[in-house]
N, C-alpha and C positions, 0 to 999 in steps of 0.2 A: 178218292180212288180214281185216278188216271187213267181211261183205258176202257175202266168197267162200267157197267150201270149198276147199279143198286142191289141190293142182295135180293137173292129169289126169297117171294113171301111165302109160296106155298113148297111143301118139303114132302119126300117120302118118306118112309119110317126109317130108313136107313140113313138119311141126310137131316133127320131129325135129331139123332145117335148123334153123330158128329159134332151136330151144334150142341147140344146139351153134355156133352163127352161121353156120353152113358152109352152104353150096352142096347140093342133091340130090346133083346128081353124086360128088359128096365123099365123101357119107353113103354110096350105093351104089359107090365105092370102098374105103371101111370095112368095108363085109359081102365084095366080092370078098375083103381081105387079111386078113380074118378078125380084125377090130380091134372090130368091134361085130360080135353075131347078133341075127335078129330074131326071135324064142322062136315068135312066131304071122306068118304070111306079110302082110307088109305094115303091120305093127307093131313096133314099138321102146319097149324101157323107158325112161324118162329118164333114173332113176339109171344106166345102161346107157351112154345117148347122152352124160351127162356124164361117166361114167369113161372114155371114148373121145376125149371131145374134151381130158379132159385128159393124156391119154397120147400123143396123136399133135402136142399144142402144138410148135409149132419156132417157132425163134427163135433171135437170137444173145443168149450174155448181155450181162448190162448194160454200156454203156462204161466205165463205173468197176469194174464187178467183177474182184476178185482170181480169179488162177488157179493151179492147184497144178501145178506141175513138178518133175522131179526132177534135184538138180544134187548133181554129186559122191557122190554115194549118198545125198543124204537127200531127202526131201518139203518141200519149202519154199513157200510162197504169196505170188505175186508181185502185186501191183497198182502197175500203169505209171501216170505221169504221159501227159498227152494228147497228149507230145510222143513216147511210147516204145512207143505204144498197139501200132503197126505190127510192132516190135521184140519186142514182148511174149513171141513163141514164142523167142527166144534166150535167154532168162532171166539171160542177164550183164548186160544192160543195166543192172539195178535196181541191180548192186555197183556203178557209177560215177554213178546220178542223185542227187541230192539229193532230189528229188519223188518217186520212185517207192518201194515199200517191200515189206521183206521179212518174213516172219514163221514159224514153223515151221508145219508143218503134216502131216495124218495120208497116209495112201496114200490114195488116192481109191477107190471102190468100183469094181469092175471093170465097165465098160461106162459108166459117170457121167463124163462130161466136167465139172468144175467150172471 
């Protein structure tokens, strides 16, 4: 950055917004659930507002992404074809598609949905 200095650390809740792309309201629903604090009243760190905005990200995964299930006692990772997308959570579908595919795969971390 040519020109500037460094990004400002300390933010108001409005330039908190911005960095995080979220809404006020958002942000002050982050300090209610205790997802971000605000160290000095009316102030927020960035590094703060970004490790919050990226902890509270939701989303579905990718249409294409594999998901790990468990069949028959082992961990297996299924990625459906776009006709089996729906189907996906029965996990037998992929031993009858030709499109779809299987691969082994580890336990999933407890509370990580992959």
């Amino acid at each position: 950055m040519t020109g500037q200095g460094a990004p400002k650390r300390w933010l108001t809740l409005e330039e908190a917004a911005e960095v995080a792309k979220r809404s006020e309201r958002t942000l002050r629903n982050w300090v209610r659930d205790g997802v971000l604090k605000a160290p000095v009243h009316g102030f927020y760190d960035r590094e703060r507002v970004v490790a919050a905005e990226q902890k509270v990200r939701r989303g579905r995964p990718a249409p294409g992404a594999p998901r790990v299930v468990k069949a028959a006692g082992v961990w297996i990772e299924v990625t459906a074809c776009g006709t089996h997308k729906e189907a996906l959570n029965a996990g037998l579908v992929a031993l009858t598609c030709k499109r779809c595919t299987l691969a082994p795969a580890e336990e999933p971390n407890e509370g990580v949905e992959r």
